[in-house]
N, CA, C and O atoms as a GROMACS GRO file, in nm:
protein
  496
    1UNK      N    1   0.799   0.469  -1.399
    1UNK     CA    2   0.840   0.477  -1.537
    1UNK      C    3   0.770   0.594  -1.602
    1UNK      O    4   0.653   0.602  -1.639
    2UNK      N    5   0.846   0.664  -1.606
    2UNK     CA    6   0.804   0.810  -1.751
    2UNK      C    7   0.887   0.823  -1.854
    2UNK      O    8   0.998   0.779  -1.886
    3UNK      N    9   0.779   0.917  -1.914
    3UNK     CA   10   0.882   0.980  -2.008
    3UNK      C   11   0.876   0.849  -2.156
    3UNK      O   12   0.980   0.825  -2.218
    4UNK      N   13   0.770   0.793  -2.185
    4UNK     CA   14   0.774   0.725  -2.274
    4UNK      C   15   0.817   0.757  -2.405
    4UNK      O   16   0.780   0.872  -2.430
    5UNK      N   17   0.903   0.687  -2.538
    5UNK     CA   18   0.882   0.701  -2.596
    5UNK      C   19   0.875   0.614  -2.751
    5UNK      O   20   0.972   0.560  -2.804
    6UNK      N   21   0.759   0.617  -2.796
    6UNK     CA   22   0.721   0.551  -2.858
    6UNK      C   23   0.752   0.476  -3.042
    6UNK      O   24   0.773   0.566  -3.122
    7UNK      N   25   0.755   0.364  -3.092
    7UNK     CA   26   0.761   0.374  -3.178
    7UNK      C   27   0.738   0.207  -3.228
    7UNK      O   28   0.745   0.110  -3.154
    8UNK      N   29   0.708   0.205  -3.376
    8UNK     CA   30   0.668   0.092  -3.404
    8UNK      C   31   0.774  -0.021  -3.339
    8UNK      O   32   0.730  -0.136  -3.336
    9UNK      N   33   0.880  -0.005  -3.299
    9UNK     CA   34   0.950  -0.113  -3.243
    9UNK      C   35   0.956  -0.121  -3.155
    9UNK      O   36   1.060  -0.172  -3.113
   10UNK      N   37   0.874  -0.087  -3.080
   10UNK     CA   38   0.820  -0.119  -2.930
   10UNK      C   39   0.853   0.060  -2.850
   10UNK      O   40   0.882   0.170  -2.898
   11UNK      N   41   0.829   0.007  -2.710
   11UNK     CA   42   0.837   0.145  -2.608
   11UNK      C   43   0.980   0.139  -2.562
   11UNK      O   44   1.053   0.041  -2.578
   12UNK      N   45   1.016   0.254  -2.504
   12UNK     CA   46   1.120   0.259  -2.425
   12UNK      C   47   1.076   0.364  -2.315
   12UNK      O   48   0.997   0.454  -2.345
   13UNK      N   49   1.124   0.351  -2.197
   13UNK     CA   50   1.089   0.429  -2.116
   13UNK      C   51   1.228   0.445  -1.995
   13UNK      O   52   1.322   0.367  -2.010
   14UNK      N   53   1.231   0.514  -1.917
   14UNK     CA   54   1.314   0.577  -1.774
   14UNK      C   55   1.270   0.474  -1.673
   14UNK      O   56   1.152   0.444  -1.660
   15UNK      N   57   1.348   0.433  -1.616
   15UNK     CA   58   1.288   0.330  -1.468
   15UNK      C   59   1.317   0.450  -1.390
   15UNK      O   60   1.355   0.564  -1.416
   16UNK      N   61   1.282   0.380  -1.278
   16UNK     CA   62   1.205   0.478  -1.157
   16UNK      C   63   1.376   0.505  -1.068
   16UNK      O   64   1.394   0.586  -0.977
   17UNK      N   65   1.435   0.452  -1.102
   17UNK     CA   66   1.551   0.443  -1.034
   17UNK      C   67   1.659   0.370  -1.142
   17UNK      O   68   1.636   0.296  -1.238
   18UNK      N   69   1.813   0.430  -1.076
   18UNK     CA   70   1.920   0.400  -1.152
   18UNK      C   71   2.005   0.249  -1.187
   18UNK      O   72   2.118   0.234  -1.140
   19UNK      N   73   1.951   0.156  -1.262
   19UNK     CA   74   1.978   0.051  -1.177
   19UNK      C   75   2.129   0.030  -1.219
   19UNK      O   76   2.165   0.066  -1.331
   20UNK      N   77   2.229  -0.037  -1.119
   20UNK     CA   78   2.387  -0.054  -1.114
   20UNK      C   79   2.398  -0.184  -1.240
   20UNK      O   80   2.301  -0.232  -1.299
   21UNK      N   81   2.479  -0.205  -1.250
   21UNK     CA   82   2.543  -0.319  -1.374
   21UNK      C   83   2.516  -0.431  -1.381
   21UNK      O   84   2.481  -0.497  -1.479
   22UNK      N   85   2.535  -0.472  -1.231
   22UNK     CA   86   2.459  -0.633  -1.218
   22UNK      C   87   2.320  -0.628  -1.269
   22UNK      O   88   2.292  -0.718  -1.347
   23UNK      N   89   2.222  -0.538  -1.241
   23UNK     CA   90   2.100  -0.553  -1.291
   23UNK      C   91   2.058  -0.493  -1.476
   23UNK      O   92   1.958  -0.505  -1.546
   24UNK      N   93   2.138  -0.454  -1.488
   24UNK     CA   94   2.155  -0.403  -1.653
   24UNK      C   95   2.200  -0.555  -1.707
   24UNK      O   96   2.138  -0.608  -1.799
   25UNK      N   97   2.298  -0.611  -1.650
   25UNK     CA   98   2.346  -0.735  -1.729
   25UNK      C   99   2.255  -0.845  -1.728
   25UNK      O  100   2.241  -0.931  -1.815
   26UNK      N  101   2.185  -0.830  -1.604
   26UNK     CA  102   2.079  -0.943  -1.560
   26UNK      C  103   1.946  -0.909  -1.681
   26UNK      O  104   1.910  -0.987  -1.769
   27UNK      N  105   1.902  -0.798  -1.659
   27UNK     CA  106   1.789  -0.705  -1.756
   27UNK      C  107   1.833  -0.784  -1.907
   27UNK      O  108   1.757  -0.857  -1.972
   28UNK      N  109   1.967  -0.752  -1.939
   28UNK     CA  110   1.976  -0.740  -2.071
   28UNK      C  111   1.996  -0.912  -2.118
   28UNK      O  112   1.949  -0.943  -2.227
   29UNK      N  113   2.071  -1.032  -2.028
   29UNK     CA  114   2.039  -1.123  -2.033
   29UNK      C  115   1.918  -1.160  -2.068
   29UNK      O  116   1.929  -1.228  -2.170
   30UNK      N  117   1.811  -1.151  -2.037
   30UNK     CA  118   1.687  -1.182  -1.997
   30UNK      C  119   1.605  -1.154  -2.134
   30UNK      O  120   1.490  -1.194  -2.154
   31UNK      N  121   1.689  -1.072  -2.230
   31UNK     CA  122   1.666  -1.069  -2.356
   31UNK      C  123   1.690  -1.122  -2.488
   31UNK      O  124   1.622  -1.161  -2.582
   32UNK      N  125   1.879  -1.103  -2.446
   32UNK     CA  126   1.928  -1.208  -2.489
   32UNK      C  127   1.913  -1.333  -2.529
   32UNK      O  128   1.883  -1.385  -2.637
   33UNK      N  129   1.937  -1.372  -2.426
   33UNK     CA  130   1.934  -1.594  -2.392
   33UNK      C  131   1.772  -1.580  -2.468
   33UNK      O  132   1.788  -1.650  -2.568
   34UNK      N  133   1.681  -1.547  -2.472
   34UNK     CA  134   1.542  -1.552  -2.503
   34UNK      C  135   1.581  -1.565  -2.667
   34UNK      O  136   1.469  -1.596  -2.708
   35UNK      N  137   1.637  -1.562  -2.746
   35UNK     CA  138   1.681  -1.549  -2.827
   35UNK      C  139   1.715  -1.695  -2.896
   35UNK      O  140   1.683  -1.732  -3.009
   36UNK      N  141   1.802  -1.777  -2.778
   36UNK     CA  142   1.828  -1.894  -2.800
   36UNK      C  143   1.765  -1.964  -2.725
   36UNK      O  144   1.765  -2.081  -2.763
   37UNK      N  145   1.691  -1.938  -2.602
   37UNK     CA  146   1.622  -2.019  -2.582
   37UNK      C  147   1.485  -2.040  -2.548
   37UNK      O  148   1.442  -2.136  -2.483
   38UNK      N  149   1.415  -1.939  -2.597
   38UNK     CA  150   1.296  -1.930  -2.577
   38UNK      C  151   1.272  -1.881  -2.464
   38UNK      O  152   1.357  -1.804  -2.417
   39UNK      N  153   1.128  -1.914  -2.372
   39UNK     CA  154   1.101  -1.855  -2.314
   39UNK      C  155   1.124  -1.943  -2.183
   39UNK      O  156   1.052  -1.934  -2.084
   40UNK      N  157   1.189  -1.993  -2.190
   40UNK     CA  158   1.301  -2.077  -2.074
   40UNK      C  159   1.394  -1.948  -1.960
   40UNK      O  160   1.395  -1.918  -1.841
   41UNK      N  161   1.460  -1.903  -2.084
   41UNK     CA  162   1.538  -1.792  -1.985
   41UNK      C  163   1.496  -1.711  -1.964
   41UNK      O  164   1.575  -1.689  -1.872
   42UNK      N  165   1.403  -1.587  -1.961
   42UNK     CA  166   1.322  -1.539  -1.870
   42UNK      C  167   1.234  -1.587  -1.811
   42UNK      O  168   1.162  -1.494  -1.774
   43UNK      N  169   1.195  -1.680  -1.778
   43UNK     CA  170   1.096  -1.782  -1.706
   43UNK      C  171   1.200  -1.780  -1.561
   43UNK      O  172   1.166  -1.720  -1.459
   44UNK      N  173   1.316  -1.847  -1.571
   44UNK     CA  174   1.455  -1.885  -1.509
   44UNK      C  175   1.487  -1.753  -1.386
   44UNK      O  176   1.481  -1.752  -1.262
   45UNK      N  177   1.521  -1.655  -1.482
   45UNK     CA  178   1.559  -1.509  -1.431
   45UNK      C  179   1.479  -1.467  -1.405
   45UNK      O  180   1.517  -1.373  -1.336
   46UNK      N  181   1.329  -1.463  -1.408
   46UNK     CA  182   1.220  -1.368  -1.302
   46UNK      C  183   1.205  -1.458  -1.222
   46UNK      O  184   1.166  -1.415  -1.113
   47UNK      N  185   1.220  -1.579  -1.227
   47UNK     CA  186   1.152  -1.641  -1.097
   47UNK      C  187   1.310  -1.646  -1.014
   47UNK      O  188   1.288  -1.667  -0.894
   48UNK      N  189   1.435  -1.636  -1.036
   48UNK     CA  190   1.509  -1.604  -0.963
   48UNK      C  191   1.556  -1.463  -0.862
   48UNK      O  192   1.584  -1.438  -0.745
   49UNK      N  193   1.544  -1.396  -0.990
   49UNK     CA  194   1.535  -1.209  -0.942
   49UNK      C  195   1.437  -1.136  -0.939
   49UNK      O  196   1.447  -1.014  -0.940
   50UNK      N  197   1.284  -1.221  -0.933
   50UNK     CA  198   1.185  -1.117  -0.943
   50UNK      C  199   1.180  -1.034  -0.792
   50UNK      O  200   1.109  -0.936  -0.774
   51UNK      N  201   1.290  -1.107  -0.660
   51UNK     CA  202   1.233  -1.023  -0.531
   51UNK      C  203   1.365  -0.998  -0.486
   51UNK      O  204   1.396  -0.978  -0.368
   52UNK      N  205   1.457  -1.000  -0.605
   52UNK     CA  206   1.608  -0.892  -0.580
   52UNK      C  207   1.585  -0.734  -0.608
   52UNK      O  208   1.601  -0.640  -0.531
   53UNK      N  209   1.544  -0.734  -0.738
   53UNK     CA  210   1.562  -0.639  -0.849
   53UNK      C  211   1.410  -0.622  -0.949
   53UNK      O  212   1.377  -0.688  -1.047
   54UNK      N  213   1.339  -0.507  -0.882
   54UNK     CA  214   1.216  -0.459  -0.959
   54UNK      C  215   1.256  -0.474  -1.092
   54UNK      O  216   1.195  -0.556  -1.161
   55UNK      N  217   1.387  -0.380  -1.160
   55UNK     CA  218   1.432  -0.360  -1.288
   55UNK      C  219   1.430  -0.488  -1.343
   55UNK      O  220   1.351  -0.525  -1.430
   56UNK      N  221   1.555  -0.581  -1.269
   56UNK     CA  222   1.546  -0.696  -1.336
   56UNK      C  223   1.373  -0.814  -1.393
   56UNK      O  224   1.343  -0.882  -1.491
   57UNK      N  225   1.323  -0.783  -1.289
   57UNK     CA  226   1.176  -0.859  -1.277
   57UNK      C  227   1.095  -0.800  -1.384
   57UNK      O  228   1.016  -0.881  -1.433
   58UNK      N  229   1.092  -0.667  -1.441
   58UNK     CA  230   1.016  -0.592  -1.523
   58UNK      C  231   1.042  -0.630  -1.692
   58UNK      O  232   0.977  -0.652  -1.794
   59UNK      N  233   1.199  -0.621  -1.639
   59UNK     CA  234   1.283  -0.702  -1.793
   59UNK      C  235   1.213  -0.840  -1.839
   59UNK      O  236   1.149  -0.871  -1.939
   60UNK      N  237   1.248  -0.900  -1.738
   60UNK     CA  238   1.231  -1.028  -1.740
   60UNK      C  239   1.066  -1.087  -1.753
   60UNK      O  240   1.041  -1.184  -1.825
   61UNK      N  241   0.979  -1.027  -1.689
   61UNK     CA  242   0.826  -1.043  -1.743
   61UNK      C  243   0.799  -0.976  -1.853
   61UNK      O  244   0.707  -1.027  -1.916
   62UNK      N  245   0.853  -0.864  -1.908
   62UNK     CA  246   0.856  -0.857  -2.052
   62UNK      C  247   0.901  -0.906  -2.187
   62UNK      O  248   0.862  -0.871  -2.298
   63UNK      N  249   1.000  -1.001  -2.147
   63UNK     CA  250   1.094  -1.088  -2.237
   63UNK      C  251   0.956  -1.219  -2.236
   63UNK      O  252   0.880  -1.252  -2.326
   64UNK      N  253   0.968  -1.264  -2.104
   64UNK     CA  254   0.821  -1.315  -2.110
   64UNK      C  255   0.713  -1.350  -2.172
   64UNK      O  256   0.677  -1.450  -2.235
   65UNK      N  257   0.659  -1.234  -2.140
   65UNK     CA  258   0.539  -1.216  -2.223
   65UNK      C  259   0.538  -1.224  -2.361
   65UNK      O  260   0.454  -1.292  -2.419
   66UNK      N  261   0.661  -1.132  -2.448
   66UNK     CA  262   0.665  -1.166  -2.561
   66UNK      C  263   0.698  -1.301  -2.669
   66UNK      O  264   0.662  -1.321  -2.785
   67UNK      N  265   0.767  -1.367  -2.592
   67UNK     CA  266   0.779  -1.537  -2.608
   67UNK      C  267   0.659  -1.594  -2.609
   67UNK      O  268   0.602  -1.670  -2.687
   68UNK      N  269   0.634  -1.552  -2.525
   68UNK     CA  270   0.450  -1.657  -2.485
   68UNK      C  271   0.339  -1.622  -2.604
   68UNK      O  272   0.254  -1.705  -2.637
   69UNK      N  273   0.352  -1.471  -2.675
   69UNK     CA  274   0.257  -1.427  -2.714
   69UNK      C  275   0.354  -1.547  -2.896
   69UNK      O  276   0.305  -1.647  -2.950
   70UNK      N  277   0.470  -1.486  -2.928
   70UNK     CA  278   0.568  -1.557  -3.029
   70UNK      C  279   0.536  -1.679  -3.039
   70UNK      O  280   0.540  -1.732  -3.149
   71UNK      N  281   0.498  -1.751  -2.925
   71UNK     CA  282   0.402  -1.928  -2.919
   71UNK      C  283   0.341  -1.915  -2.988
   71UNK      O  284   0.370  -1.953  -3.102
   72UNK      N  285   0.207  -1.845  -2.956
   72UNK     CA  286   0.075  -1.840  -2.976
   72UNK      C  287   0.100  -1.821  -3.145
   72UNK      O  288   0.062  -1.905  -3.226
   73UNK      N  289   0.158  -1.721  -3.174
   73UNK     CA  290   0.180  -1.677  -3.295
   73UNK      C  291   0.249  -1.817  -3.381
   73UNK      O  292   0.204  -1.840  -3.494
   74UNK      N  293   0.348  -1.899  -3.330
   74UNK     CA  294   0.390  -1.955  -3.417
   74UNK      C  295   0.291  -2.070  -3.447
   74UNK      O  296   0.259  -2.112  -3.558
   75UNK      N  297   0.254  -2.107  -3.334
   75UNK     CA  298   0.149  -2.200  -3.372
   75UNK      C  299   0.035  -2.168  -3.455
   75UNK      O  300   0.010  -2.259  -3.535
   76UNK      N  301  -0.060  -2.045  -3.463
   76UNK     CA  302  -0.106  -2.007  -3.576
   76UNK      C  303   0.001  -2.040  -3.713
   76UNK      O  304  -0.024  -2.146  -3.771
   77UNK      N  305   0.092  -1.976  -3.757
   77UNK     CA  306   0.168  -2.007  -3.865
   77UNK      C  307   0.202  -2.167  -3.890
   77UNK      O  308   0.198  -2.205  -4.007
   78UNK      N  309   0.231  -2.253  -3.798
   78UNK     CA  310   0.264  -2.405  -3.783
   78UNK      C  311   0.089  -2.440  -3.881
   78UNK      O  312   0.111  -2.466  -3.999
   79UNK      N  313  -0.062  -2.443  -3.844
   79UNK     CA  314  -0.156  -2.509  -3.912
   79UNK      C  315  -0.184  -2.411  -4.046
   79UNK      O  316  -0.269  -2.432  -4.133
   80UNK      N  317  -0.087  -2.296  -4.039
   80UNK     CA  318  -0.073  -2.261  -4.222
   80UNK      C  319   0.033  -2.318  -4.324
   80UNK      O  320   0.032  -2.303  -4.447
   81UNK      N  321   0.103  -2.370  -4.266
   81UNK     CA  322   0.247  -2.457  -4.330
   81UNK      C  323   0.171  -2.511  -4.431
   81UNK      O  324   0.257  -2.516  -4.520
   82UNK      N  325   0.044  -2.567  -4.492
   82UNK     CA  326   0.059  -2.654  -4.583
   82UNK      C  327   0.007  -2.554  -4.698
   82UNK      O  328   0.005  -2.592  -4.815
   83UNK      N  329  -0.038  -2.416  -4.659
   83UNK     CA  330  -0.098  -2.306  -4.754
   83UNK      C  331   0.088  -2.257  -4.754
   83UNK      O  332   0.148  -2.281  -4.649
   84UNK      N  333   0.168  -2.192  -4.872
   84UNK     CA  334   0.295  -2.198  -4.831
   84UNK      C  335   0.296  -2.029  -4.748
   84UNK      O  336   0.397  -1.971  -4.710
   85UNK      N  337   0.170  -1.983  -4.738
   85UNK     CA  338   0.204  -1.859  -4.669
   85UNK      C  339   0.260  -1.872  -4.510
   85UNK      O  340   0.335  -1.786  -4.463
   86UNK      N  341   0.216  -1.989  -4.432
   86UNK     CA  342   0.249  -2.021  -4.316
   86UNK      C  343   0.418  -2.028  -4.308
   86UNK      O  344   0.481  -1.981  -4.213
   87UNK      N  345   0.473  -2.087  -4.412
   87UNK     CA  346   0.642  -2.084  -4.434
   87UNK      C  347   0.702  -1.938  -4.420
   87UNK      O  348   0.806  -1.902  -4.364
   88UNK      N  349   0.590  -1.852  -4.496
   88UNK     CA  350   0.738  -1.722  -4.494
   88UNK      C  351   0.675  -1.669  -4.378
   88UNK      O  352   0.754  -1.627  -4.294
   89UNK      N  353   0.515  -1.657  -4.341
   89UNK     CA  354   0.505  -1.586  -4.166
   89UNK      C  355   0.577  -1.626  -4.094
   89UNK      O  356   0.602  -1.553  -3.998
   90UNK      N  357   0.649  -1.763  -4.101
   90UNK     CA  358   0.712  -1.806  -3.971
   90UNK      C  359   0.876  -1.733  -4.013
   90UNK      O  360   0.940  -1.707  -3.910
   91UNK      N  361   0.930  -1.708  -4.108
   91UNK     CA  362   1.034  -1.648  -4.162
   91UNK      C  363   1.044  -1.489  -4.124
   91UNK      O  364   1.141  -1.432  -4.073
   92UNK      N  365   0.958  -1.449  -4.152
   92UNK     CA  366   0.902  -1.316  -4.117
   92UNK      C  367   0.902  -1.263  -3.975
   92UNK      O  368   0.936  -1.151  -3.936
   93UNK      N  369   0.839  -1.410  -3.877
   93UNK     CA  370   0.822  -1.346  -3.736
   93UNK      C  371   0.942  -1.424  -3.683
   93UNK      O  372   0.950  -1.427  -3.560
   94UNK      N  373   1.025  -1.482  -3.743
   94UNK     CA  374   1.181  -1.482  -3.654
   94UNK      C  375   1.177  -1.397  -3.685
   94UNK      O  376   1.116  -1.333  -3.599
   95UNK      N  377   1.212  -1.317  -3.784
   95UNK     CA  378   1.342  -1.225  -3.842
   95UNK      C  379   1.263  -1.104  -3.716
   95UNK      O  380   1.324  -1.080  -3.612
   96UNK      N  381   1.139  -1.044  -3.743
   96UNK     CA  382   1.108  -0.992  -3.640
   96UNK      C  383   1.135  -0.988  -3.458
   96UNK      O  384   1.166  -0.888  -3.393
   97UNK      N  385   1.118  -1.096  -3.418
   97UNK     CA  386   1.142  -1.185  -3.306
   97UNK      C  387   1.284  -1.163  -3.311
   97UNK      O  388   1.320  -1.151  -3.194
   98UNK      N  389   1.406  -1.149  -3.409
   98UNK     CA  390   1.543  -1.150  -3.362
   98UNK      C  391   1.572  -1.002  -3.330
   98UNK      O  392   1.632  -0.978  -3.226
   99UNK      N  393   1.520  -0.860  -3.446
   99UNK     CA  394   1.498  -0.770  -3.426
   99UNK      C  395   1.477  -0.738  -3.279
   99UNK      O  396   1.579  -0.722  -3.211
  100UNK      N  397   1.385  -0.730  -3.235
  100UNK     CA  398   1.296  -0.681  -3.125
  100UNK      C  399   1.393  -0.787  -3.038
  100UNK      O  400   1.378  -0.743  -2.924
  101UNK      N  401   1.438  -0.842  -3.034
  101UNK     CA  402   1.480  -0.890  -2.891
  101UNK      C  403   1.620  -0.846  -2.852
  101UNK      O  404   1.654  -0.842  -2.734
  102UNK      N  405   1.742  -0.796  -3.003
  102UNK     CA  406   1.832  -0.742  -3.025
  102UNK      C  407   1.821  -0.596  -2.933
  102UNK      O  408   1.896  -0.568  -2.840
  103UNK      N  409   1.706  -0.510  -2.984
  103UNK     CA  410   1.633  -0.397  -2.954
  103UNK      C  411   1.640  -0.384  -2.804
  103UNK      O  412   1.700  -0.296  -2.743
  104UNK      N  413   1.577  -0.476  -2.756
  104UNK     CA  414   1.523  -0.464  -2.606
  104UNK      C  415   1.671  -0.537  -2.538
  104UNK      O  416   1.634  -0.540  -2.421
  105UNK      N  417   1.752  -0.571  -2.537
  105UNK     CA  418   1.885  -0.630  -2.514
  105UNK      C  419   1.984  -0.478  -2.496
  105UNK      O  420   2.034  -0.437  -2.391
  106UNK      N  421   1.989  -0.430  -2.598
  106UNK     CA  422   2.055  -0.302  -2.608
  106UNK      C  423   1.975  -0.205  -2.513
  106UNK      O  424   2.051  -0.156  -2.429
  107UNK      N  425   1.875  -0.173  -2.504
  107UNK     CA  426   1.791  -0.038  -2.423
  107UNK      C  427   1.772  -0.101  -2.261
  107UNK      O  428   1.743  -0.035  -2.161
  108UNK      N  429   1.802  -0.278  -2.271
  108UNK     CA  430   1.841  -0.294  -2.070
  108UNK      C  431   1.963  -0.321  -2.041
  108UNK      O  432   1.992  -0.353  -1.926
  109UNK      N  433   2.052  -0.315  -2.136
  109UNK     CA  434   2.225  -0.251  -2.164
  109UNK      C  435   2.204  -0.104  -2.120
  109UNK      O  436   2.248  -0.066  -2.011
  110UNK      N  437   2.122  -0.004  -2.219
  110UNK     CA  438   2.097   0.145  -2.144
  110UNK      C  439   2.074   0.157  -2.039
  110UNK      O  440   2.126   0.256  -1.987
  111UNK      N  441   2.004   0.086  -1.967
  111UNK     CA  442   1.965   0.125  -1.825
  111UNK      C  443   1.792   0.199  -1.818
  111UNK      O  444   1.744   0.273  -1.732
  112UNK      N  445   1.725   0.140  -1.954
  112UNK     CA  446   1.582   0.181  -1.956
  112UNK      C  447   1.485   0.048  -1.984
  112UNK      O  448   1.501  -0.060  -2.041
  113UNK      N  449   1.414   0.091  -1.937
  113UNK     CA  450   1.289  -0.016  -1.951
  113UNK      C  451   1.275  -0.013  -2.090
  113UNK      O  452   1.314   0.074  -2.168
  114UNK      N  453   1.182  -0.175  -2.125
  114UNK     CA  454   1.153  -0.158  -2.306
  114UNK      C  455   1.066  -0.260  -2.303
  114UNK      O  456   1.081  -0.369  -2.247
  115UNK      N  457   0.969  -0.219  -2.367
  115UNK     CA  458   0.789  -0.257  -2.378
  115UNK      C  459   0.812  -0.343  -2.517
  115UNK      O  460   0.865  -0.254  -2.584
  116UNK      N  461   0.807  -0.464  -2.610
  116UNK     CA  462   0.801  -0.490  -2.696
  116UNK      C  463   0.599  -0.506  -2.755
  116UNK      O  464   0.500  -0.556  -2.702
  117UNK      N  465   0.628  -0.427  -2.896
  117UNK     CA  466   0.478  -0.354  -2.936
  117UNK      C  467   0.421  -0.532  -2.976
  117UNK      O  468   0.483  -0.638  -2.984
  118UNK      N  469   0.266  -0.493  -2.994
  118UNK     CA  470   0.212  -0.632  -3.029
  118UNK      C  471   0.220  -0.768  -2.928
  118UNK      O  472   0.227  -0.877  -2.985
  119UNK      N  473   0.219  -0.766  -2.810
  119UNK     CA  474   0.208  -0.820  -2.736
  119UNK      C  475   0.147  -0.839  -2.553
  119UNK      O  476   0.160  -0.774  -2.450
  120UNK      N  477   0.076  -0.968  -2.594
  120UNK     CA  478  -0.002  -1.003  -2.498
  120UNK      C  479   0.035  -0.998  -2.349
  120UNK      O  480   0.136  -1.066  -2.329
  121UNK      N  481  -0.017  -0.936  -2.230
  121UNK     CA  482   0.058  -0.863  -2.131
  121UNK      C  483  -0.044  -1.009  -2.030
  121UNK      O  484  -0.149  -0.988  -1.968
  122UNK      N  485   0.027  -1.147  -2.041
  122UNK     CA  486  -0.020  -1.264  -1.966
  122UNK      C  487   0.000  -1.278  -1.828
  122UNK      O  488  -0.077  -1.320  -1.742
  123UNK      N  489   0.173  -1.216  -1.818
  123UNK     CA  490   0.258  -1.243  -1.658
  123UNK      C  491   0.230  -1.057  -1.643
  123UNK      O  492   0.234  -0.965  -1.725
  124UNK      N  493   0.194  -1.069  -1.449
  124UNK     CA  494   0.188  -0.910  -1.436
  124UNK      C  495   0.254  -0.891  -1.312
  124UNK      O  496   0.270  -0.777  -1.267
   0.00000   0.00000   0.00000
């Protein structure tokens, strides 16, 4: 992966190779479904394609990771619920969380890797 480039809405970068459609759809799934279902469907899809498809596996531990870290986070906001600031952080980091996963959905539609910023790198 080169050729980074950077910006507050995460990385995007070149994979090392071209990957064909099945693995763009698989990639971009893996962003998707995370969307509706948490971190169920990339959990699902790397442990299915992590030893088909590098691309797909890279997607998919990055969809990952950012769910896992979106836990951590919501549960901080869940023991602020009764201060009412905990209500709009959790408002705030969907709307974020739908962003960024929209983001990274579209750029493994491109056929490039995509780093989402602010997050904990747990699965490697």
């Amino acid at each position: 992966m080169s050729d980074p480039t950077n910006s507050f809405l995460g990385t995007e970068e070149q994979p090392l190779y071209t990957p064909n459609s099945d693995e763009k759809s698989m990639g971009m799934l893996s962003h998707l479904l995370a969307i509706f279902f948490g971190l169920l469907a990339p959990l699902v899809i790397y442990f299915v394609k992590k030893d088909e498809s590098k691309y797909v596996s890279e997607h998919a531990k990055e969809s990952l990771n950012f769910q896992i870290t979106l836990m951590i986070v919501y549960v901080g906001c869940y023991y602020l619920l009764f201060l009412w600031i905990g209500t709009l952080l959790m408002i705030a980091l969907h709307l974020f969380r739908l962003v960024l996963c929209i983001i990274a959905t579209i750029r493994a539609n491109e056929g490039k890797m995509y780093r989402y910023p602010f997050t904990i790198r747990l699965v490697k």
